[in-house]
N, CA, C and O atoms as a printed pandas DataFrame, in Angstrom:
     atom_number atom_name residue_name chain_id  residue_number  x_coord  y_coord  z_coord
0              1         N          UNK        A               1    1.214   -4.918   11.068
1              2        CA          UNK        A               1    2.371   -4.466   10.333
2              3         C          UNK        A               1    2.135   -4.627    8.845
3              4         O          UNK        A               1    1.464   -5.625    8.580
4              5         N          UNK        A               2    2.453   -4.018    7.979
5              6        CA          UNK        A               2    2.502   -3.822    6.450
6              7         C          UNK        A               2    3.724   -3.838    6.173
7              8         O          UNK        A               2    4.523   -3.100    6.749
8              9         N          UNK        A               3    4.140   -4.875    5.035
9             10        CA          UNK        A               3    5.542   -5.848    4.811
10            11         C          UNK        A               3    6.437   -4.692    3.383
11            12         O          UNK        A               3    5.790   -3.721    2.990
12            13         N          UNK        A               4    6.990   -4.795    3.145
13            14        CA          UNK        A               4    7.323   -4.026    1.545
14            15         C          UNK        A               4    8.146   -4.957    1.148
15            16         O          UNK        A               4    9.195   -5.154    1.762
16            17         N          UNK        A               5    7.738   -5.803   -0.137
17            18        CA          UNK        A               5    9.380   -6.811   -0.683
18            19         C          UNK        A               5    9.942   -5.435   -1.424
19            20         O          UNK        A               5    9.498   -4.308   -1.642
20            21         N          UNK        A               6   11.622   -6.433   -1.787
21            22        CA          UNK        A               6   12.424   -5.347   -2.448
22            23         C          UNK        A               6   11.882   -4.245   -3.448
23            24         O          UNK        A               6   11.862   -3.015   -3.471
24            25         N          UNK        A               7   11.388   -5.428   -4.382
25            26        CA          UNK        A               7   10.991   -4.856   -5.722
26            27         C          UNK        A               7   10.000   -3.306   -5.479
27            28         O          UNK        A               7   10.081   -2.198   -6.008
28            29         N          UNK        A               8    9.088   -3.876   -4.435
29            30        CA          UNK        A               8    8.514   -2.122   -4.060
30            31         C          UNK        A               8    9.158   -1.107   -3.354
31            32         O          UNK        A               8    8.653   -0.031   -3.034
32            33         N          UNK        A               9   10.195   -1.455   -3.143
33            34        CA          UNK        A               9   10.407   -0.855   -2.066
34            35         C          UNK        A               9   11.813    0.529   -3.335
35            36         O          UNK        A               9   11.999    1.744   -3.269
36            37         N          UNK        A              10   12.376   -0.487   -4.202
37            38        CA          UNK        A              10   12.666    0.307   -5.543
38            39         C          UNK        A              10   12.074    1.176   -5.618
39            40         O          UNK        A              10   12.278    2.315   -5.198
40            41         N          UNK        A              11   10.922    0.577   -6.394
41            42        CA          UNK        A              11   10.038    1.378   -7.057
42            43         C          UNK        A              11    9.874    2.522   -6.503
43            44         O          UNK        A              11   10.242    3.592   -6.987
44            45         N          UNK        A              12    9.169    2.325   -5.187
45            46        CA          UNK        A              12    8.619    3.340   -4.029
46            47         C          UNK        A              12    9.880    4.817   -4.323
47            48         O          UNK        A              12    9.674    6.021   -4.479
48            49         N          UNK        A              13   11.132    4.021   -4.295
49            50        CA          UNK        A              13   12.328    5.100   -4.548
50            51         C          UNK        A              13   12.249    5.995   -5.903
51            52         O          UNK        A              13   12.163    7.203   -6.123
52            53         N          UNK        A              14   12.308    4.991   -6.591
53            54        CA          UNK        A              14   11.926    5.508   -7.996
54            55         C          UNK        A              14   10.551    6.611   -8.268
55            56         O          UNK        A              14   10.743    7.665   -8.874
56            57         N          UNK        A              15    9.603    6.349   -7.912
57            58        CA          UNK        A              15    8.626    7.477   -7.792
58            59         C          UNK        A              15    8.788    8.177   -7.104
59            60         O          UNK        A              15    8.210    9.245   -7.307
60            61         N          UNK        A              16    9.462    8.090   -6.133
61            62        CA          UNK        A              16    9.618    9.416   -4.729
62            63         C          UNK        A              16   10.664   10.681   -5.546
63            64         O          UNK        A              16   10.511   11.897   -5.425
64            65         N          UNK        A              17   11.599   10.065   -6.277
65            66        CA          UNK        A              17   12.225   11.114   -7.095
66            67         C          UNK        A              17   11.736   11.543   -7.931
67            68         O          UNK        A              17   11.816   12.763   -8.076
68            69         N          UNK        A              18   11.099   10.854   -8.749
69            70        CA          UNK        A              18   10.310   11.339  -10.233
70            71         C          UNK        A              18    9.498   12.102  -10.369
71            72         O          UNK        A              18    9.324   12.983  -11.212
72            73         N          UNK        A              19    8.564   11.558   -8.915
73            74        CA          UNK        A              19    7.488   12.675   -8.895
74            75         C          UNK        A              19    7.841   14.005   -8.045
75            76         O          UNK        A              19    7.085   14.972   -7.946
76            77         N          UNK        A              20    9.038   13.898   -7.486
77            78        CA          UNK        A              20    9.862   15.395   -6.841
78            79         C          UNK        A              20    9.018   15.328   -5.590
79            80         O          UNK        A              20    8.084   16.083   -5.318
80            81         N          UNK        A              21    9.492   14.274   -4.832
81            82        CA          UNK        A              21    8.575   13.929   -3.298
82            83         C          UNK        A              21   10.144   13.990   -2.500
83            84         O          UNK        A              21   11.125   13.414   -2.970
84            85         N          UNK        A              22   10.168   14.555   -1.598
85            86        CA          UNK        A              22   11.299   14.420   -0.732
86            87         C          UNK        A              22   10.918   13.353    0.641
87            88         O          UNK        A              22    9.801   13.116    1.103
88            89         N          UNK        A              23   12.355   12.783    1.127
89            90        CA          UNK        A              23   12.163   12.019    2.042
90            91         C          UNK        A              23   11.375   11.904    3.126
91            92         O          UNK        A              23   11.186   10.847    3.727
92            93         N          UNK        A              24   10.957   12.834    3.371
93            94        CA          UNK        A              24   10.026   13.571    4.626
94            95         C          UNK        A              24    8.831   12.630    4.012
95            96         O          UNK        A              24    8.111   12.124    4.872
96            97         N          UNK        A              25    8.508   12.314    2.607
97            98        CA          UNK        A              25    7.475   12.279    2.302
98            99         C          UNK        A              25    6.798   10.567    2.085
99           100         O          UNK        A              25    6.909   10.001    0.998
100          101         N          UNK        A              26    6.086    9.875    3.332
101          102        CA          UNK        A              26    6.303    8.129    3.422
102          103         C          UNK        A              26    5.177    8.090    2.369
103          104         O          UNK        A              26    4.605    8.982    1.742
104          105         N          UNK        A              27    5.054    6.719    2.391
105          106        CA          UNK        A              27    3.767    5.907    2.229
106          107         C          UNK        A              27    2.515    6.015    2.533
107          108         O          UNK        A              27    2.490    5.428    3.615
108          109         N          UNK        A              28    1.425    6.371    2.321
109          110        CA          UNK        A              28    0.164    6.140    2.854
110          111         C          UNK        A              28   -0.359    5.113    2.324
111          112         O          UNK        A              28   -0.063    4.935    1.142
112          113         N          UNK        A              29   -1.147    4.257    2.878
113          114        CA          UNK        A              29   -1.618    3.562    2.650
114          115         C          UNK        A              29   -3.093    3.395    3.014
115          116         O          UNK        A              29   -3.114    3.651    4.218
116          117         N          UNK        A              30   -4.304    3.111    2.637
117          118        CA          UNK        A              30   -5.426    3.194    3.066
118          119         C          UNK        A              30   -6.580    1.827    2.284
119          120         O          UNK        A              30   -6.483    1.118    1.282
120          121         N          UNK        A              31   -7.528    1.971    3.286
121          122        CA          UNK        A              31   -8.517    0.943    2.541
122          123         C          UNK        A              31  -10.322    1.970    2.430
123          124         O          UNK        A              31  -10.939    2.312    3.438
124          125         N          UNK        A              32  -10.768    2.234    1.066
125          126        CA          UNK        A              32  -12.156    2.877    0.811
126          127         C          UNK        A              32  -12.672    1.777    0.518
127          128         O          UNK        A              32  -12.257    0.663    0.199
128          129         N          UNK        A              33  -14.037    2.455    0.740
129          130        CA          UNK        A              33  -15.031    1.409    0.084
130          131         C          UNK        A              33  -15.197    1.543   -1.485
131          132         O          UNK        A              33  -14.884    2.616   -2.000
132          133         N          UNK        A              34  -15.681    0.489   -2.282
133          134        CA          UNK        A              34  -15.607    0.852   -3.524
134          135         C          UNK        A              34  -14.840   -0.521   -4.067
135          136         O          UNK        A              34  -14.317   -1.349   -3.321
136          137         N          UNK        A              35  -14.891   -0.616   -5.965
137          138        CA          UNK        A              35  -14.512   -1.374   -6.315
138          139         C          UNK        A              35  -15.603   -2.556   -6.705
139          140         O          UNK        A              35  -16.786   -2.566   -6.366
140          141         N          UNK        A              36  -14.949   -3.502   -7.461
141          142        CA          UNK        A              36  -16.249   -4.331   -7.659
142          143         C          UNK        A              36  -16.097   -5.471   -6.680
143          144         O          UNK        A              36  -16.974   -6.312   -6.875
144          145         N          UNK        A              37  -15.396   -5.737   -5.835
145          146        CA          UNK        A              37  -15.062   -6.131   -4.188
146          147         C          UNK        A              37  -15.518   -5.910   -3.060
147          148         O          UNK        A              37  -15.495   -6.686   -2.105
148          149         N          UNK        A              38  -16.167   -4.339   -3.117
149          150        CA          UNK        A              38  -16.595   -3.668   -2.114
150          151         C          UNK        A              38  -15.486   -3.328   -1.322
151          152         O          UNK        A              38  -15.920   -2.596   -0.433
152          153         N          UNK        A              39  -14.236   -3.490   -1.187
153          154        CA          UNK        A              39  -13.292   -2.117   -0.477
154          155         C          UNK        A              39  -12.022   -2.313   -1.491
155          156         O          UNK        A              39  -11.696   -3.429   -1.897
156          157         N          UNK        A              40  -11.233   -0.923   -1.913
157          158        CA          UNK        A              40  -10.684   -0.411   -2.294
158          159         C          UNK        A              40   -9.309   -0.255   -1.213
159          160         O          UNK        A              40   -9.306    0.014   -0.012
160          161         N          UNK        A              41   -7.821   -0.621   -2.429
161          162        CA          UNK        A              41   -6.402   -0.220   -1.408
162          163         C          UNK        A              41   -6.392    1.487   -2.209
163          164         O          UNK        A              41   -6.677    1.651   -3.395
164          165         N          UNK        A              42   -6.129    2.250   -1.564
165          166        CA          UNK        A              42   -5.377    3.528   -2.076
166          167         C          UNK        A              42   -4.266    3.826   -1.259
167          168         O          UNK        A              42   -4.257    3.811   -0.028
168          169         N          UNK        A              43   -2.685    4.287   -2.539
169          170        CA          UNK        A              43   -1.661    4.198   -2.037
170          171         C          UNK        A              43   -1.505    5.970   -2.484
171          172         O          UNK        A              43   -2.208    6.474   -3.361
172          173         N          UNK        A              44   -0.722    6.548   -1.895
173          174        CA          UNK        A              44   -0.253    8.118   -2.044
174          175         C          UNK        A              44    0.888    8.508   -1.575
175          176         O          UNK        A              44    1.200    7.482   -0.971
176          177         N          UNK        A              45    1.659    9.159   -1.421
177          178        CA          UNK        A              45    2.497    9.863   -0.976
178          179         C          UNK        A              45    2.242   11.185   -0.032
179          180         O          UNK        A              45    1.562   12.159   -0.355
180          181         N          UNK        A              46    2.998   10.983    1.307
181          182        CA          UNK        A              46    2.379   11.713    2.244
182          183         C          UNK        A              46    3.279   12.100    3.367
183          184         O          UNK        A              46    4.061   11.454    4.064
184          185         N          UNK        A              47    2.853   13.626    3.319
185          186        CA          UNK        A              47    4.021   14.012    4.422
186          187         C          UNK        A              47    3.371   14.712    5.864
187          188         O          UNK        A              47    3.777   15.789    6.301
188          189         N          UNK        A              48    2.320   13.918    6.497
189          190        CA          UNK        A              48    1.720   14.499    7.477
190          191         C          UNK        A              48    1.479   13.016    8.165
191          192         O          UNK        A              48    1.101   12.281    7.253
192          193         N          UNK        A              49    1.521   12.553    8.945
193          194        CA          UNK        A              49    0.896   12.024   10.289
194          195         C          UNK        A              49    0.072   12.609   11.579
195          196         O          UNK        A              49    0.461   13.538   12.287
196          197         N          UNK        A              50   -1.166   11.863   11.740
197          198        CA          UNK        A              50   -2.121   12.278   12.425
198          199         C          UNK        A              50   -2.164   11.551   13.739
199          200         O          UNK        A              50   -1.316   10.660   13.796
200          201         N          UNK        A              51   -3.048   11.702   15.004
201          202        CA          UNK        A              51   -3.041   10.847   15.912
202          203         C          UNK        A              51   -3.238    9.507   15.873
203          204         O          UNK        A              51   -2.723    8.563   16.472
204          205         N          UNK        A              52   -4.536    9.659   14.613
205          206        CA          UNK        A              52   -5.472    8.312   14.355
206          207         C          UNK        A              52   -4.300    7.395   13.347
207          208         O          UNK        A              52   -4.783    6.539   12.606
208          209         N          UNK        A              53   -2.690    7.610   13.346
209          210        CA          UNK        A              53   -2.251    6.717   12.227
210          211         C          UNK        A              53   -1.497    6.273   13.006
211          212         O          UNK        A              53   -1.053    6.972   13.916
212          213         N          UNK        A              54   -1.164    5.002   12.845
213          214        CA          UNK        A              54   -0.236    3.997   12.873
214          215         C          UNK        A              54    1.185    4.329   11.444
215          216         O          UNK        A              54    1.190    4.709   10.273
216          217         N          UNK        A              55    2.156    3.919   12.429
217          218        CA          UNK        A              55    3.794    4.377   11.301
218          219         C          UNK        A              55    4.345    3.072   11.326
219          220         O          UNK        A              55    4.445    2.528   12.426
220          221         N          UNK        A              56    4.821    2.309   10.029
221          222        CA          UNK        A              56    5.371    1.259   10.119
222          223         C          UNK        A              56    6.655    0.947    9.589
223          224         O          UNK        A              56    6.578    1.477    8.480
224          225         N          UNK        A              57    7.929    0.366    9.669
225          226        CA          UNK        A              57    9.176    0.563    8.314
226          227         C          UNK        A              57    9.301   -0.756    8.710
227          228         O          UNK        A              57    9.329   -1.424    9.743
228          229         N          UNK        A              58    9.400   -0.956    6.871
229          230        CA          UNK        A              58    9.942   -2.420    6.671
230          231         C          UNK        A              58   10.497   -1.979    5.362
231          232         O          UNK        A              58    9.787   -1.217    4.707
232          233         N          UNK        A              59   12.037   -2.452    4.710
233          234        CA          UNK        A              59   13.025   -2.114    4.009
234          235         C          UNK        A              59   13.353   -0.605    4.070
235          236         O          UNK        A              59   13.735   -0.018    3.058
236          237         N          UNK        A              60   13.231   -0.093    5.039
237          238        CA          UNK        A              60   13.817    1.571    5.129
238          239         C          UNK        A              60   12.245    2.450    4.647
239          240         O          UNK        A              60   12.216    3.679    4.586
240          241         N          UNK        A              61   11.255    1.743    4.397
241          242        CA          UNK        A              61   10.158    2.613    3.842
242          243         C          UNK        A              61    8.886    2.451    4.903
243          244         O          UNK        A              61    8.170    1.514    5.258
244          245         N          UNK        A              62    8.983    3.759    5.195
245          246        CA          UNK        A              62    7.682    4.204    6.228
246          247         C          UNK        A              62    6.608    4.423    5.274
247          248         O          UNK        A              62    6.570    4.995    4.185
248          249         N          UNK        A              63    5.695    3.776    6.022
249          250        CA          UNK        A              63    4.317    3.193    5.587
250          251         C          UNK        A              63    3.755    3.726    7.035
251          252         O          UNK        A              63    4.055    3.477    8.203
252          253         N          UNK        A              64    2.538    4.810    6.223
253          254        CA          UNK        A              64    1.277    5.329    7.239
254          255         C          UNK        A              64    0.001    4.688    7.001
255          256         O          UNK        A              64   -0.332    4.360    5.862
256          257         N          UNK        A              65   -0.684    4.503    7.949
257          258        CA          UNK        A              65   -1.795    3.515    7.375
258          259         C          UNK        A              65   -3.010    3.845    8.895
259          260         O          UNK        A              65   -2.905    3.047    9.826
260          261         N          UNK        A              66   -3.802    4.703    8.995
261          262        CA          UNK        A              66   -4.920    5.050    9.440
262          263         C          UNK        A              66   -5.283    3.904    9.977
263          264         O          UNK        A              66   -5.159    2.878    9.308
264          265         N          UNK        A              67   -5.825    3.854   11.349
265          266        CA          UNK        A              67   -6.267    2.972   12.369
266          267         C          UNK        A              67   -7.561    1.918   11.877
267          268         O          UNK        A              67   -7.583    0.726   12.184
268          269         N          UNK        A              68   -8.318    2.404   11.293
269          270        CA          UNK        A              68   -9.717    1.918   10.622
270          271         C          UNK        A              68   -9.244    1.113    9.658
271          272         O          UNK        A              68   -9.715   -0.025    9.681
272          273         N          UNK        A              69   -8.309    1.392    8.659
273          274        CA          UNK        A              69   -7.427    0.345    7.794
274          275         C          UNK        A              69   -6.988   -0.360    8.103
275          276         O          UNK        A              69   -7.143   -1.517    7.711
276          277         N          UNK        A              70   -5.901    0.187    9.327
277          278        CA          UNK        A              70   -5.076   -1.439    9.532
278          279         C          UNK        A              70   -5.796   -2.576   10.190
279          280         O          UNK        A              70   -5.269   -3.688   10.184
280          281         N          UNK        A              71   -7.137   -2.352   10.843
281          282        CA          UNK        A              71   -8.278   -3.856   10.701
282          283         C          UNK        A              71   -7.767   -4.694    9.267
283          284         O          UNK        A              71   -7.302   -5.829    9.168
284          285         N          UNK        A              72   -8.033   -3.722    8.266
285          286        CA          UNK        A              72   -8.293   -4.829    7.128
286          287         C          UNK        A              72   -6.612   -5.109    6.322
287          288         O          UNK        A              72   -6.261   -5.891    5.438
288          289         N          UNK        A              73   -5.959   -4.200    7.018
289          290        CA          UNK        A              73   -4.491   -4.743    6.007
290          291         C          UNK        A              73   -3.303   -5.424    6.776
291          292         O          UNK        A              73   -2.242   -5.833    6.304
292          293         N          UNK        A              74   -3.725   -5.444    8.028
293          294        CA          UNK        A              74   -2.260   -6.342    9.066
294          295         C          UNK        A              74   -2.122   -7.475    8.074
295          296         O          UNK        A              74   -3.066   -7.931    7.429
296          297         N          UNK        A              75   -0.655   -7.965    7.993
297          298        CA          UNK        A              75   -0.261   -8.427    7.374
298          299         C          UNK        A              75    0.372   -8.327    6.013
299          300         O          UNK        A              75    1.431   -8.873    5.701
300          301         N          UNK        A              76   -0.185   -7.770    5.433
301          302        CA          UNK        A              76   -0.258   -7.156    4.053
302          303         C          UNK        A              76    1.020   -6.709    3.850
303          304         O          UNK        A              76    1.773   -5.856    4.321
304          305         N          UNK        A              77    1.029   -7.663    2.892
305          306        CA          UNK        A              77    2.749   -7.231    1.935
306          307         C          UNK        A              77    2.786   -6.664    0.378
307          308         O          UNK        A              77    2.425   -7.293   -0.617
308          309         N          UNK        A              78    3.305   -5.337    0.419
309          310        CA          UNK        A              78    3.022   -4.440   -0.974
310          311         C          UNK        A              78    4.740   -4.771   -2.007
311          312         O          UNK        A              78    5.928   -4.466   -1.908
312          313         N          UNK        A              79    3.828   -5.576   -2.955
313          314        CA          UNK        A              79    4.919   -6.252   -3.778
314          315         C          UNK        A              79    4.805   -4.862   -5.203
315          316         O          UNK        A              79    4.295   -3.742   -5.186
316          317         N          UNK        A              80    5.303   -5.381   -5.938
317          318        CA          UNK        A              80    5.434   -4.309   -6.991
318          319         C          UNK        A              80    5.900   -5.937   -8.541
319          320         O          UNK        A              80    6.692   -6.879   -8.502
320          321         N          UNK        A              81    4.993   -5.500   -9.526
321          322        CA          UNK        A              81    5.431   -6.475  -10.516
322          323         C          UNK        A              81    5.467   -5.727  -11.761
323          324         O          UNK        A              81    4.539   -4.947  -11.979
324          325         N          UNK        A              82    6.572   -5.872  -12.763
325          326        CA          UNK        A              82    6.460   -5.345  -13.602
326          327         C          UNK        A              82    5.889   -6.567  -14.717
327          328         O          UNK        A              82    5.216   -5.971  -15.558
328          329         N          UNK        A              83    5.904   -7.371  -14.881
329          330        CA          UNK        A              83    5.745   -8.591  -15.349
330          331         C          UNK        A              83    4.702   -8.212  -17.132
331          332         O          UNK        A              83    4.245   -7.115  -17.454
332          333         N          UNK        A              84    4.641   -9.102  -17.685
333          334        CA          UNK        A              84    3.624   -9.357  -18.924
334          335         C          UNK        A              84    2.144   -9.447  -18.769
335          336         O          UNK        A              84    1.269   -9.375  -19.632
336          337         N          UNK        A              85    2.053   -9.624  -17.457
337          338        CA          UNK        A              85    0.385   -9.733  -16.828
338          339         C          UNK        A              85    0.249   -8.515  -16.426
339          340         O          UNK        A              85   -0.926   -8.590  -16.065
340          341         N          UNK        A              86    0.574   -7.374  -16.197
341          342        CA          UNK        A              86    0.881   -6.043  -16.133
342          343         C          UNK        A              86    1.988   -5.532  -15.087
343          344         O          UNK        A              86    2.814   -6.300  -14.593
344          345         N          UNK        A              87    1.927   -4.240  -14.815
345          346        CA          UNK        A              87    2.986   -3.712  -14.423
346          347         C          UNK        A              87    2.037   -3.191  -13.182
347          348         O          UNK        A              87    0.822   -3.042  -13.310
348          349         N          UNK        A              88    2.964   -2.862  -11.619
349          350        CA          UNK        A              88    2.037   -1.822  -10.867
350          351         C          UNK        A              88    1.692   -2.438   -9.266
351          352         O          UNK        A              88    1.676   -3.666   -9.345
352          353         N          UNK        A              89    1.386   -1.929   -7.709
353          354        CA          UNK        A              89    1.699   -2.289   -7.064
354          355         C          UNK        A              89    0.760   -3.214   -6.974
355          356         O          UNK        A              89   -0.256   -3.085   -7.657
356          357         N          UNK        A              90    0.900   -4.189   -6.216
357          358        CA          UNK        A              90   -0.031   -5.636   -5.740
358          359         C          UNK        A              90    0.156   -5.299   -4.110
359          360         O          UNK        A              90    1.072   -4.650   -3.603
360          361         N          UNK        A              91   -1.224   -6.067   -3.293
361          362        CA          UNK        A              91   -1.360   -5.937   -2.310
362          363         C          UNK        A              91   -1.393   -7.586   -1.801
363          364         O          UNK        A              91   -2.523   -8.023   -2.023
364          365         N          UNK        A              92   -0.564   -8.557   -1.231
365          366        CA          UNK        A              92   -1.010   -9.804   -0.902
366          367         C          UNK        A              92   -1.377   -9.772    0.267
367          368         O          UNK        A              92   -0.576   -9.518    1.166
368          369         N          UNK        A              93   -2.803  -10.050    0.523
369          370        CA          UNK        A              93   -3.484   -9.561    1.984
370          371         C          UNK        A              93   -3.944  -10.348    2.374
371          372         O          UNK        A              93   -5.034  -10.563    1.843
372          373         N          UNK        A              94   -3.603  -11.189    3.341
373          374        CA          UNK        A              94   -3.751  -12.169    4.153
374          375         C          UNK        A              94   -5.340  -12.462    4.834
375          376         O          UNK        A              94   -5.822  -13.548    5.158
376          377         N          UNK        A              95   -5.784  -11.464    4.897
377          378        CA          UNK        A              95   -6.963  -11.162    5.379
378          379         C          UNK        A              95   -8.152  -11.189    4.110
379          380         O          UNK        A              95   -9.311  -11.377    4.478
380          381         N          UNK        A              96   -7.925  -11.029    2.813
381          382        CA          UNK        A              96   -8.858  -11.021    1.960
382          383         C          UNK        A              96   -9.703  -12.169    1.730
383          384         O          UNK        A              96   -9.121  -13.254    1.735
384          385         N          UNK        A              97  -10.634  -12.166    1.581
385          386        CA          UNK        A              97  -11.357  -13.609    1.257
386          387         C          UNK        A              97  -11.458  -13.649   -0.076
387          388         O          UNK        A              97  -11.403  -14.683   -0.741
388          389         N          UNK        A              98  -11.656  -12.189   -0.641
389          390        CA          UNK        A              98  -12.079  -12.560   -2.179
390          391         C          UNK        A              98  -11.127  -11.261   -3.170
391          392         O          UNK        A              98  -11.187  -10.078   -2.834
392          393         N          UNK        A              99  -10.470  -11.625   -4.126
393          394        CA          UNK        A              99  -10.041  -10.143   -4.642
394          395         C          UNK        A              99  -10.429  -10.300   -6.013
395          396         O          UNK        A              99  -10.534  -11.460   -6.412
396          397         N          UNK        A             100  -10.661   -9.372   -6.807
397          398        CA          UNK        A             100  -11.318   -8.862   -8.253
398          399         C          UNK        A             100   -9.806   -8.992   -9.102
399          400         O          UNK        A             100   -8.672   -8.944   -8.625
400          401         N          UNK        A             101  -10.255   -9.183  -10.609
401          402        CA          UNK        A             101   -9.424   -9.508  -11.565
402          403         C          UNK        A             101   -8.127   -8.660  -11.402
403          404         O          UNK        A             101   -7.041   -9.196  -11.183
404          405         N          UNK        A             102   -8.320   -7.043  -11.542
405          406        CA          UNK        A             102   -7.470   -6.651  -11.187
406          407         C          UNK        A             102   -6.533   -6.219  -10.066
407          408         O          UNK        A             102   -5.786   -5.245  -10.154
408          409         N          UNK        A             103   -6.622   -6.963   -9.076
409          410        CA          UNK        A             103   -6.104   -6.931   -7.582
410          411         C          UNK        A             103   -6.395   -5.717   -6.925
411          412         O          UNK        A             103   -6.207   -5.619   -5.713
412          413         N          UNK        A             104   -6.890   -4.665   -7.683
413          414        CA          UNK        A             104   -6.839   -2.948   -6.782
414          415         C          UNK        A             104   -8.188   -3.330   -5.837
415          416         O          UNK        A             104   -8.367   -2.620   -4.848
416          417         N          UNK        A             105   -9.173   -4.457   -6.110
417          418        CA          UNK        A             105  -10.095   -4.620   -4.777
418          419         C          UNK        A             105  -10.446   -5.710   -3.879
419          420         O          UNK        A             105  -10.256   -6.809   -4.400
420          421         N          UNK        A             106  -10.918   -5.747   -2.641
421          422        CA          UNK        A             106  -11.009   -7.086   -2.178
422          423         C          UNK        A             106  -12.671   -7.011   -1.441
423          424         O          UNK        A             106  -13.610   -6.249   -1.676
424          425         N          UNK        A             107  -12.523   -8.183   -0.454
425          426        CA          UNK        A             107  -13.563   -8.167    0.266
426          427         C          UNK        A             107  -13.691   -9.138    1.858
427          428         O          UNK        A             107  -14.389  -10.121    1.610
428          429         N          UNK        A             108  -13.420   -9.141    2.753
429          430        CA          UNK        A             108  -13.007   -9.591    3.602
430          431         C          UNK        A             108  -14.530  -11.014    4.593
431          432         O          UNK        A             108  -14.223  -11.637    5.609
């Protein structure tokens, strides 16, 4: 399962209008390789589900997340910080052993 606190779950709202995404249109969520971690989170907006995906809702927000990913993200709670240390989503992943300065990579 993939968690959403409030604060993303805003946000998530807030971009879904801004960027002119209609409700139809969830979460994707995914893990590439890449990064100075060696795997990469990429988040998108997405209005298709496939066989190979797993569908998840936690605060009213469906989160798609491809079978090969959710190995590396069960658990995983997508916070959102606007804070002085920067602004932008965070991934706290239970499963990471190691993550890079700027949180967008890890390594398990």
């Amino acid at each position: 399962m993939i968690n959403v606190s409030e604060k993303a779950k805003d946000q998530i709202s807030v971009l879904r209008t801004t960027e002119g995404y209609s409700d139809a249109h969830n979460l994707r969520v995914s893990v590439k390789g890449g990064g100075c971690s060696g795997l990469m989170y990429d988040i998108a907006f997405d209005d298709t589900v496939t066989a190979q995906d797993d569908v998840f809702e936690d605060q009213g927000v469906k989160v798609i997340v491809d079978r090969k990913s959710l190995l590396y993200l069960l658990g995983t709670t997508l916070e959102f910080s606007d804070g002085l240390n920067g602004k932008g989503f965070q991934f706290v992943n239970p499963n990471a052993s190691r993550t890079c300065g700027c949180g967008e990579s890890f390594s398990i």
